[in-house]
C-alpha positions as CSV (number, residue, x, y, z in Angstrom):
1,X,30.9,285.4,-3.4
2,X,34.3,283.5,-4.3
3,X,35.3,282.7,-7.7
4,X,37.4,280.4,-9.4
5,X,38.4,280.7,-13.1
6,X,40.0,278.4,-15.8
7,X,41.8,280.4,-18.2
8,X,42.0,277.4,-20.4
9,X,38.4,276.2,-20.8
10,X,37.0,279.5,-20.1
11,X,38.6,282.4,-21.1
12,X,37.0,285.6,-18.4
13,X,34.6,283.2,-17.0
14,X,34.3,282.5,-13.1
15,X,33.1,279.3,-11.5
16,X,31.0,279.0,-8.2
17,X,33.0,277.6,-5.5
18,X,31.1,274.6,-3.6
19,X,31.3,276.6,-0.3
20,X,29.4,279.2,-1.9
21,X,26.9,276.6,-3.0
22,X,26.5,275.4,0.3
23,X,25.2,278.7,2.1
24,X,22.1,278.7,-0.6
25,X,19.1,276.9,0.9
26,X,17.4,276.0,-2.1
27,X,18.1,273.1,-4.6
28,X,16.3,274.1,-7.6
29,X,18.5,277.5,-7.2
30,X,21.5,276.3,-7.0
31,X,20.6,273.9,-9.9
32,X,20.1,276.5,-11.9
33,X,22.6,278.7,-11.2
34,X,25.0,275.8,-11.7
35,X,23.1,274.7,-15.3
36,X,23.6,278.2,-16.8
37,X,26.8,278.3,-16.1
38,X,28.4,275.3,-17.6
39,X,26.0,276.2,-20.5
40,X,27.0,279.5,-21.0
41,X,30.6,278.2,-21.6
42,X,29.8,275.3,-24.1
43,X,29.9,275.6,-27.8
44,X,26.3,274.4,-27.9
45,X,24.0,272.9,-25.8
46,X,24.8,269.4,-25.4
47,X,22.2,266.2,-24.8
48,X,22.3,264.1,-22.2
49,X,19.3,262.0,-23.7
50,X,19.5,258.7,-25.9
51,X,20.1,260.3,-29.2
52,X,19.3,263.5,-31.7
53,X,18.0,262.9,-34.9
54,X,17.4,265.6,-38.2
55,X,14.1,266.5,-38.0
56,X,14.1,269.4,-41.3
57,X,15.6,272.5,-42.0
58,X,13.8,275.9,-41.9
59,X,14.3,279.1,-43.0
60,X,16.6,281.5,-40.4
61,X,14.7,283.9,-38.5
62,X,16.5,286.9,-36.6
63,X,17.5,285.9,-33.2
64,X,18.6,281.9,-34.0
65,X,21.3,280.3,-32.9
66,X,23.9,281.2,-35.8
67,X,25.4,278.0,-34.7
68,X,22.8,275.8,-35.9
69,X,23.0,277.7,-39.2
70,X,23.6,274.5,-42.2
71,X,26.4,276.2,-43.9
72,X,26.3,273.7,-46.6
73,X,22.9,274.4,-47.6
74,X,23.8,278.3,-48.0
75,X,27.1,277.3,-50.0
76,X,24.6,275.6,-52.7
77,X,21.5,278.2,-52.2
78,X,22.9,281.0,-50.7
79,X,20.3,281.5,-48.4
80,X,20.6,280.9,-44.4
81,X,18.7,277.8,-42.8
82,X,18.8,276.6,-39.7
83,X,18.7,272.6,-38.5
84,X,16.2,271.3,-36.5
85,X,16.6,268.6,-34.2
86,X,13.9,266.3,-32.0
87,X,15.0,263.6,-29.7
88,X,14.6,259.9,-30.4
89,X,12.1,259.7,-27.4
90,X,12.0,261.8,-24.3
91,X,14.4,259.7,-22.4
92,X,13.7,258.3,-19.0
93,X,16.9,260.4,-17.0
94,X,17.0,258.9,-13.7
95,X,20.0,259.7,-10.6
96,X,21.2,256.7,-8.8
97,X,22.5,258.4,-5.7
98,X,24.6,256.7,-2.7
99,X,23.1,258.3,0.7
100,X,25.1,255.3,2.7
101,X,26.9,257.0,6.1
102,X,30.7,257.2,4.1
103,X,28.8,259.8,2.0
104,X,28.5,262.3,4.9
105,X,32.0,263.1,5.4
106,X,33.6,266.0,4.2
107,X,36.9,267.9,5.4
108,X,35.6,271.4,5.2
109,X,32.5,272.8,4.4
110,X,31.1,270.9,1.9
111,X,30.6,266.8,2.2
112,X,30.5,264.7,-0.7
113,X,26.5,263.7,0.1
114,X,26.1,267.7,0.0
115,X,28.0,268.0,-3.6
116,X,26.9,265.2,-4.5
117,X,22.7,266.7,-3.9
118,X,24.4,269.4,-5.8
119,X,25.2,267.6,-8.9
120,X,22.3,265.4,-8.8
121,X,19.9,268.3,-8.8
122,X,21.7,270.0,-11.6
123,X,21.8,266.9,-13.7
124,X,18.2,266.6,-13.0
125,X,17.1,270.1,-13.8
126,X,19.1,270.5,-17.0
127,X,17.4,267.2,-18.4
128,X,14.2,268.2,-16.9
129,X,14.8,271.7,-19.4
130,X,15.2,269.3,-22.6
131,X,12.1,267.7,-21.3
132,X,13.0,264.0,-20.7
133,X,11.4,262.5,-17.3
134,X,13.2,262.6,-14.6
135,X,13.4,260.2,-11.3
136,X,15.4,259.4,-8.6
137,X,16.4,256.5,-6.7
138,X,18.7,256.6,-3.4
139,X,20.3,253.7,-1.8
140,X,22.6,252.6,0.9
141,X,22.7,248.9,1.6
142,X,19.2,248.9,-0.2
143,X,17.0,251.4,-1.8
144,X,16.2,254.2,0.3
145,X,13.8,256.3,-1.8
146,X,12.4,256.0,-5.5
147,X,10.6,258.5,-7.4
148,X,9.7,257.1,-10.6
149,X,10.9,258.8,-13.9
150,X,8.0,260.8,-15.0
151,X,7.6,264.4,-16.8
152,X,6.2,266.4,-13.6
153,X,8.7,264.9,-11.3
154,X,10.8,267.6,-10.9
155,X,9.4,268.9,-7.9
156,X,9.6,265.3,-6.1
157,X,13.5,264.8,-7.4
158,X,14.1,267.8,-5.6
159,X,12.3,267.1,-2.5
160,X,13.7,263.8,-2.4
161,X,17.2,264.7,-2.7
162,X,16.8,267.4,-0.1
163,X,15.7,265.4,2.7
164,X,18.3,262.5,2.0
165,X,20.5,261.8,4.7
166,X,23.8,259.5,5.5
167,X,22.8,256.4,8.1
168,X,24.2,253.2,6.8
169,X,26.9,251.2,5.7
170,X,26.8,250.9,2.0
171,X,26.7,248.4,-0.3
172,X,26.6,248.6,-4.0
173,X,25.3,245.2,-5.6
174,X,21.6,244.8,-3.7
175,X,19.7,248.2,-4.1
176,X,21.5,248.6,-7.7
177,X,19.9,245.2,-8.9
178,X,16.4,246.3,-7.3
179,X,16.9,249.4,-9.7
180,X,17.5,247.6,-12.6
181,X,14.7,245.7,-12.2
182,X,12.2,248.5,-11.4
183,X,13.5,251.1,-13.7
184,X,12.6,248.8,-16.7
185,X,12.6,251.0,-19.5
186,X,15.7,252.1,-21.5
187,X,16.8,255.3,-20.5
188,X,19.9,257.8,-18.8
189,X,21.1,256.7,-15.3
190,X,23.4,258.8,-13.5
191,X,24.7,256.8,-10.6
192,X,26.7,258.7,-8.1
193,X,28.9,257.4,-5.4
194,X,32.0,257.6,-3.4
195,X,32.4,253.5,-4.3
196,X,34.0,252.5,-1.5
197,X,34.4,249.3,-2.3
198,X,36.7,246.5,-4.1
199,X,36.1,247.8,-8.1
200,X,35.9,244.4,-9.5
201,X,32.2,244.5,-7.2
202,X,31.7,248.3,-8.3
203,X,31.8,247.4,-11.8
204,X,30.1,243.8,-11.8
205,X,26.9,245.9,-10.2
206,X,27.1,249.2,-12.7
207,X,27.6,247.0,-15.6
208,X,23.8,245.3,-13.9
209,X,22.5,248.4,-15.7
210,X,24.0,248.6,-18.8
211,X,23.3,245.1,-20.2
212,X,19.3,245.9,-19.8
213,X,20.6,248.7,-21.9
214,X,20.8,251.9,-20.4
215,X,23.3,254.6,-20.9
216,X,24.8,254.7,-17.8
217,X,27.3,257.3,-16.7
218,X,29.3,257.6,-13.2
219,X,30.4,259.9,-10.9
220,X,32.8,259.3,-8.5
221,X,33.1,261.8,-5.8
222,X,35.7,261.9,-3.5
223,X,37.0,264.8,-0.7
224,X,40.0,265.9,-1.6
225,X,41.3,264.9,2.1
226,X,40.8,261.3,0.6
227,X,43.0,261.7,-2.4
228,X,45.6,263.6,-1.4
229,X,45.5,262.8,2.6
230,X,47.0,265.9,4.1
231,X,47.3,265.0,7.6
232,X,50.3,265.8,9.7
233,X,49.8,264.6,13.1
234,X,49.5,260.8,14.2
235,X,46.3,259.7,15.2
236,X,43.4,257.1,15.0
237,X,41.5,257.2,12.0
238,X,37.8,255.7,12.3
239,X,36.0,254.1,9.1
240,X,32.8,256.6,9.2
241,X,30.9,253.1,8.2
242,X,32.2,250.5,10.0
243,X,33.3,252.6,13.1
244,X,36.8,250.4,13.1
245,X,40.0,252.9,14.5
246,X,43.4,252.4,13.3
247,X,46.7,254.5,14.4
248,X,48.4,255.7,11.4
249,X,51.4,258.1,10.7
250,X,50.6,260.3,8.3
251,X,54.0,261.1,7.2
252,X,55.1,257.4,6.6
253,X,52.2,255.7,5.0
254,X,51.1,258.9,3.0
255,X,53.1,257.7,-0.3
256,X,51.4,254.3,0.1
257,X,47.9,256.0,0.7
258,X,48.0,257.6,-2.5
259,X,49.3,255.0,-4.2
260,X,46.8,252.8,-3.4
261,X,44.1,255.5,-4.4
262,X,45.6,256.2,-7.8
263,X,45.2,252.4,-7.9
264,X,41.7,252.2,-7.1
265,X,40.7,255.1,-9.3
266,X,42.6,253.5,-12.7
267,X,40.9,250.4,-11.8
268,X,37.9,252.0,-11.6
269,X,38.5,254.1,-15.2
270,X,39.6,250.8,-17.0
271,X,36.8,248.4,-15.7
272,X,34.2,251.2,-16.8
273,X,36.0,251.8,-20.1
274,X,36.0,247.9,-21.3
275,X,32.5,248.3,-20.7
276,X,31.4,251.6,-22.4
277,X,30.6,253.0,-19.2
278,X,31.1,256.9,-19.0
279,X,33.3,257.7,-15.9
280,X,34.4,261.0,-14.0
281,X,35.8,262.3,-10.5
282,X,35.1,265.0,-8.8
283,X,36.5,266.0,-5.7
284,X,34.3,268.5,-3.5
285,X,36.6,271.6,-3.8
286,X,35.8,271.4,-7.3
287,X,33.5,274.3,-8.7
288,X,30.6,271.9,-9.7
289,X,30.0,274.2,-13.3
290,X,33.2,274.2,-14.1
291,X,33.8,270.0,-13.7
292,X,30.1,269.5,-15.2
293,X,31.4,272.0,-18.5
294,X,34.4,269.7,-18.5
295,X,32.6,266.2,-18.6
296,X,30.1,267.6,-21.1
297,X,32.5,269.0,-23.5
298,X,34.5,265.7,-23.5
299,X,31.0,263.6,-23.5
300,X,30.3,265.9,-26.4
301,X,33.5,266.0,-28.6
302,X,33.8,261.7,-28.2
303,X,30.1,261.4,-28.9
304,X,30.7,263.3,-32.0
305,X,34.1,261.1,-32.6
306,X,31.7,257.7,-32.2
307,X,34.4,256.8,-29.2
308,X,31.9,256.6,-25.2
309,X,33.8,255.2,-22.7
310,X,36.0,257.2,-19.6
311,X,35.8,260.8,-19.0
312,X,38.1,261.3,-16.3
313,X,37.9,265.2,-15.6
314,X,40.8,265.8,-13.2
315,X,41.4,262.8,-12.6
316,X,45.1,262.7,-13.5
317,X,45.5,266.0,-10.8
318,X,43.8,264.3,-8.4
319,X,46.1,261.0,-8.3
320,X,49.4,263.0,-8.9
């Protein structure tokens, strides 16, 4: 098994490279194999639900969390309790997930459909742990498949997600209105998509979903082929939707490639920032725990500072 590690986020830890991920045959494995280790290197367990409110405190018991120990209380009583917390509501946690035919590349072993399963399932089953109901919708040009949010879903997410496959051209605006109209009730939506498309459009149909009031969060996952666009030799490169060729020279129009990339992507962050829309890329030779600990300890520290808005894990190495 390879291994990456970040020294700075991590100290001793290793993270599982995607290739790795993509010789297990089993999504609910390599959902949790992914969960428990972006958990194991967090502070505490964060929430991806609507909100945590104080519930009491109770007495410690051996074997809890020090870190929920209220250190004020024992400063006025010296004695140790612990806070307890319960959700708001079990939030409806749903995965918006493009399955349109730009979705099926990939450079090397991995395509961004494939990570993207990857994330969706891990998102899925680590919500599905703090016992919100979980659904699924995928799209191309309109919605594909829809499993309603519901507590014993799990199984159907997972099914769902494994038997999705690229076919069409994509198109953002039409299947994500038909979501927002059939996934009614206030909730978590994780949309995830290469958004190949104009961002003005990308962000007119996310921000759909967050005026009916749901806490919407994107992923933007891209190969990294498409950012940093490593080709040498001249050649004719075909949309994957459209199927149009053009001739380009790699080494003359590379600058201007990622140029225009870097472009897209601060477009992209901006647009979703105005609009208090959480926002992060991945590219696929990123080890999925190690950019899901990233986003959640960011998520978590400007939660806790009252500031939502982008959450750009590597995105300034990725348009350098």
């Amino acid at each position: 098994m390879r291994l990456r590690q970040s020294a700075e986020t991590a100290p001793g830890r290793g993270f599982i490279d995607p290739r790795v991920l993509a010789r297990i045959d089993d999504l609910e494995l390599i959902a949790k194999h992914v969960v428990d280790g972006f958990i194991n290197g967090l502070h505490r367990s964060p929430y991806l639900g609507l909100s945590m409110d104080f519930a009491e405190h109770r007495q410690y018991m051996p074997g809890d969390d020090i870190r929920r120990v209220d250190w004020r209380v024992f400063a006025r009583t010296d004695r140790y309790y612990v806070k307890e917390f319960e959700a708001e509501t079990n939030a409806n946690f749903a995965v918006l997930l493009d399955v349109s035919k730009s979705m099926g590349w990939g450079s090397g072993e991995v395509t961004k459909l494939e990570y993207a399963k990857y994330l969706a399932a891990s998102l899925t089953y680590f919500s599905h742990s703090q016992r919100d109901r979980v659904g699924l919708v995928t799209f191309d040009s309109d919605i594909v498949e829809y499993v309603p949010p519901a507590a014993k879903h799990m199984d159907l997410v997972l099914h769902a997600l494994d038997r999705s496959q690229p076919s069409k051209q994509g198109a953002l605006a039409p299947p994500l209105k038909k979501a927002a109209e059939v996934l009614g009730r206030r909730g978590v939506l994780v949309l995830i998509s290469d958004f190949y498309e104009d961002p003005e459009s990308v962000i007119d149909a996310v921000t759909s979903l967050r005026y009916r009031g749901h806490d919407v969060i994107v992923f933007h996952v891209l190969d990294r082929a498409e950012i940093d666009f490593p080709f040498d030799e001249a050649a004719s490169f075909e949309d994957v939707e459209t199927g149009e060729r053009i001739p380009v020279v790699p080494e003359t129009q590379r600058a201007q490639y990622r140029e225009l990339v870097a472009e897209h992507v601060a477009r992209l962050a901006k647009g979703f920032a105005d609009h208090r829309i959480d926002y992060a890329l991945f590219d696929t030779s990123t080890p999925l725990d190690y950019a899901l600990f990233s986003y959640l300890s960011d998520r978590e520290r400007l939660t806790r500072g009252g500031v939502r808005g982008v959450v750009s894990h590597g995105l300034k190495e990725a348009v350098s």
